[in-house]
N, C-alpha and C positions, 0 to 999 in steps of 0.2 A: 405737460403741466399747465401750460397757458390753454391749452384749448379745454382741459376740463374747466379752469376758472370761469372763460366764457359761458361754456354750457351751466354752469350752475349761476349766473347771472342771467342769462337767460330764462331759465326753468325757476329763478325767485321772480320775475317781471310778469310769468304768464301766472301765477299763484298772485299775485299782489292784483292785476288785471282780473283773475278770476273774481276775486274776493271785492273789486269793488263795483264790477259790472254784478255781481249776486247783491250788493248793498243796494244799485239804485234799484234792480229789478223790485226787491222786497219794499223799500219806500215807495214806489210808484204805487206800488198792487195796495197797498196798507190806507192808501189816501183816499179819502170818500168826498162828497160832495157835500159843500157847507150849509150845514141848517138853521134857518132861519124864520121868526115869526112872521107873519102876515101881517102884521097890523102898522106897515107903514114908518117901522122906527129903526132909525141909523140905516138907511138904506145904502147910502153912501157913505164913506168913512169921515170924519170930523177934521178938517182942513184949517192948517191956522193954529195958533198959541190962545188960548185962556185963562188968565192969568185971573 
């Protein structure tokens, strides 16, 4: 009885592992390169409070 319980906490841990190694693979592939205008504006991100 004790060693099925192991076994099936086991076999949820590779399913819960499966499931979140397939989440980052699909975030990584989904992510493209940021586009932006030529023309010299916010090249850098805006630093500081402006109130």
């Amino acid at each position: 009885m004790r060693h099925l319980e192991h076994g099936r906490r086991m076999a949820a841990a590779l399913v819960v592992g499966m499931l979140v190694a397939a989440a980052g693979a699909v975030t990584v592939l989904r992510t493209s390169e940021a586009q932006a205008l030529g023309n010299g504006v916010a090249r850098t991100p805006p630093m500081g409070w402006n109130s």
